[in-house]
VOKE-38778 format. One record per residue (C-alpha): x, y, z. Coordinates in nm, 3 decimals. Each point is the difference from the previous one (the first is absolute). Layout:
<sites>
site east:X | north:Y | up:Z
...
</sites>
This chain:
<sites>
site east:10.551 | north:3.063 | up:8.329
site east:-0.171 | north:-0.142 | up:0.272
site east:0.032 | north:-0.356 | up:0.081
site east:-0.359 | north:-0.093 | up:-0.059
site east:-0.025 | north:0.161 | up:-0.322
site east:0.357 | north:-0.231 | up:-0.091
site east:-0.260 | north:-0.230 | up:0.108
site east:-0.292 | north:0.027 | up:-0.194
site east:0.232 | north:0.073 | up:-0.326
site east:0.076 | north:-0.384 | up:0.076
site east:-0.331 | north:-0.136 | up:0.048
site east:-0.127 | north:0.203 | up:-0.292
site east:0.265 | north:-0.161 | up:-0.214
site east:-0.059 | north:-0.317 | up:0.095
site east:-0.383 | north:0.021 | up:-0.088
site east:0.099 | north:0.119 | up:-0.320
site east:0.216 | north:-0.318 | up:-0.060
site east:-0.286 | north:-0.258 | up:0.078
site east:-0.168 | north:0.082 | up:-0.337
site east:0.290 | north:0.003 | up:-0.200
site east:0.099 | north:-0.292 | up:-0.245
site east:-0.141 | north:-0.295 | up:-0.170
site east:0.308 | north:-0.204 | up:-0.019
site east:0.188 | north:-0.146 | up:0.303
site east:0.314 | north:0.187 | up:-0.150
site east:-0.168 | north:0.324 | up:-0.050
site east:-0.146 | north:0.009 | up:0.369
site east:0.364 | north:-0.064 | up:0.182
site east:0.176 | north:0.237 | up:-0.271
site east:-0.324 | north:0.296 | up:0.126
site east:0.079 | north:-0.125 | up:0.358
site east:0.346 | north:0.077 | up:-0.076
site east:-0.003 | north:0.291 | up:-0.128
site east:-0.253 | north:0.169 | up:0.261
site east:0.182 | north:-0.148 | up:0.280
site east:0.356 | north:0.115 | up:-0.116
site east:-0.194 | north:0.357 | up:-0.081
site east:-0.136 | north:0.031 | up:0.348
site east:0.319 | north:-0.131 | up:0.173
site east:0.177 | north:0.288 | up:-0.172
site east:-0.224 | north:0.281 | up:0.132
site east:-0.011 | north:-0.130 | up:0.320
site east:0.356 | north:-0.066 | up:0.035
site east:0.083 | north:0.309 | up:-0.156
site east:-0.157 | north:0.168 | up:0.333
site east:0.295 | north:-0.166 | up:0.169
site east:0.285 | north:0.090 | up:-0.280
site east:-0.023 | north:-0.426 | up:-0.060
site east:-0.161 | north:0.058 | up:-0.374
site east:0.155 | north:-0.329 | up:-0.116
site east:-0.030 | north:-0.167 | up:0.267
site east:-0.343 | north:0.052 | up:0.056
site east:-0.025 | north:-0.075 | up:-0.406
site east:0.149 | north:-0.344 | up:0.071
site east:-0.190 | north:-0.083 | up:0.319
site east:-0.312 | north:0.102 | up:-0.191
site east:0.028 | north:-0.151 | up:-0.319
site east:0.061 | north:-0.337 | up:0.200
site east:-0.318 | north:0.039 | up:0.199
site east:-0.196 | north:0.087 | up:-0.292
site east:0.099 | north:-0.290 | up:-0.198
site east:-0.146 | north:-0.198 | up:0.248
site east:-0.306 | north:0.200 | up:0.022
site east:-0.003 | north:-0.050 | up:-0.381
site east:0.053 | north:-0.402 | up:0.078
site east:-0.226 | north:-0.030 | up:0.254
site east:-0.321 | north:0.171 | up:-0.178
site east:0.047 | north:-0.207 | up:-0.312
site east:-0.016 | north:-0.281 | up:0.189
site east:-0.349 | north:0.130 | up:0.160
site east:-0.120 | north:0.072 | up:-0.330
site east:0.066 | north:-0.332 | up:-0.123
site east:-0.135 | north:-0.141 | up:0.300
site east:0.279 | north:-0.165 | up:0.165
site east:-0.168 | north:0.133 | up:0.374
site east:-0.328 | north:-0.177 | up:-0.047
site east:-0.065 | north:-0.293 | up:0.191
</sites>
């Protein structure tokens, strides 16, 4: 697979988080789970499945963190 497709599978995932969950809990356990999902097919291109699981899951929780905080509007001034 060709790096920019790896690419887009992220960005496409991480669009797909942004509408997901109403609760602050359900929108960093959906950031989890996407991110830990995409880590694992990405790192799976480089035999590092579980670590790419890890590293993922970690960033998406904070993807997860971060846009409930924008939806509750934490960023506005």
């Amino acid at each position: 697979m060709k790096p920019i497709a790896i690419l887009l599978l992220a960005a496409a995932a991480g669009l797909a988080m942004t509408g997901c969950g109403d609760t602050s809990r359900a929108r960093v356990a959906t950031g989890t789970g996407m991110g830990a999902a995409t880590g694992a097919i990405i790192g799976s291109f480089s035999a590092n499945a579980g670590t790419g699981a890890l590293i993922g899951a970690g960033v998406g929780a904070l993807g997860g963190v971060l846009v409930d905080e924008h939806a509750r509007g934490s960023f506005n001034n």
